[in-house]
FIKE-910527 format. One record per residue (C-alpha): residue in three letters; x, y, z. Coordinates in pm, 1 decimal. Each point is the difference from the previous one (the first is absolute). Layout:
<sites>
SITE   residu         px         py         pz
SITE      ala          X          Y          Z
...
</sites>
This chain:
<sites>
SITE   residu         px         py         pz
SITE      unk    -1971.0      468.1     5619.9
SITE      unk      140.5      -74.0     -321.1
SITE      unk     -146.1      219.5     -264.5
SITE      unk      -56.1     -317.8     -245.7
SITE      unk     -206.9     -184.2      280.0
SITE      unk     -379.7       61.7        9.2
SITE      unk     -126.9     -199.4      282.1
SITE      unk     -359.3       93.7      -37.0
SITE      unk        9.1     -116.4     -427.6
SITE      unk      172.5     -323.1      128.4
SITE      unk     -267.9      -73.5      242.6
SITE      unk     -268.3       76.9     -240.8
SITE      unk      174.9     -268.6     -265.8
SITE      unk        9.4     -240.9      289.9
SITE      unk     -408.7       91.3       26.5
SITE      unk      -17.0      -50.6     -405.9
SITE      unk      164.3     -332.3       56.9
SITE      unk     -232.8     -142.5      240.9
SITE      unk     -285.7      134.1     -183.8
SITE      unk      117.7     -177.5     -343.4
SITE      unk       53.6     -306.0      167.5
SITE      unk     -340.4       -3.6      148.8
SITE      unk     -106.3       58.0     -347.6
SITE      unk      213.2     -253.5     -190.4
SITE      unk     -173.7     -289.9     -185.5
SITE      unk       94.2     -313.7      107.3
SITE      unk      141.2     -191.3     -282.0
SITE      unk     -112.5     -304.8     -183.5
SITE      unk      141.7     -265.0      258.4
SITE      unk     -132.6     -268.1      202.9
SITE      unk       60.1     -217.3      289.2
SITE      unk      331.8       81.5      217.6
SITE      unk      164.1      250.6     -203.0
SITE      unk     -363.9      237.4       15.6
SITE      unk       -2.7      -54.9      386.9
SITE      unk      349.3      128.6        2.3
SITE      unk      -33.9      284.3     -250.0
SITE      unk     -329.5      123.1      212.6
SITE      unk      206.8      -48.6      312.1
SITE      unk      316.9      221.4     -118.4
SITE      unk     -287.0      225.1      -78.2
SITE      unk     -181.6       54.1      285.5
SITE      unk      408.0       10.8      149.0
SITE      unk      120.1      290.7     -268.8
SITE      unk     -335.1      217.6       94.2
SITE      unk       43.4      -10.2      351.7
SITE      unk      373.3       71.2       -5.7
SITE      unk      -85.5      332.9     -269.5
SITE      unk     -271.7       68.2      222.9
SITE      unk      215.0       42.1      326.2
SITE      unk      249.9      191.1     -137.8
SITE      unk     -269.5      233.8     -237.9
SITE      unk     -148.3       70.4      369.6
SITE      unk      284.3      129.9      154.5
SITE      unk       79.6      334.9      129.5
SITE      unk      374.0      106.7       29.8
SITE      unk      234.4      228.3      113.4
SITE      unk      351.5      103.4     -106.1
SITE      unk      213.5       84.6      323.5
SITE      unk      442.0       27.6       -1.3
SITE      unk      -59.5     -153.1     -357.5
SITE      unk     -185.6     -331.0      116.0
SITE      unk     -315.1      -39.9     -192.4
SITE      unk     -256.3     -147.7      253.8
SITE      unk     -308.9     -202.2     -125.7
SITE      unk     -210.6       41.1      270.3
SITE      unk     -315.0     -320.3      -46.3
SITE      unk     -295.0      -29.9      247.3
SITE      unk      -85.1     -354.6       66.6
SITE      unk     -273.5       19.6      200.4
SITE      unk     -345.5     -136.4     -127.2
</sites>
């Protein structure tokens, strides 16, 4: 694996990423545009969140993200 690639500090700023958008204020809107704002949310979390959760492998240099699904 390249030497400048940490996988596992990656996956932890994917983890940071979902946490700080779990944590982030919603901002003084109303109506449509604070529906979509908490929608892109509750989107960006779950997409950091996936990835943060990850376990991976590095095989013939192919990184693999390996993500369990299951409930």
């Amino acid at each position: 694996m390249p030497d400048e690639l940490d996988v596992d500090a990656m996956l932890e700023r994917f983890r940071d990423r979902a946490k700080a958008v779990r944590e982030r204020p919603v901002p003084p809107v109303a109506g449509s545009e604070r529906q979509r704002f908490v929608e892109q949310a509750q989107l960006d979390h779950q997409d950091f969140a996936i990835v943060g959760d990850a376990t991976w492998e590095f095989t013939d240099g192919v990184l693999t993200l390996r993500i369990d699904l299951t409930p």
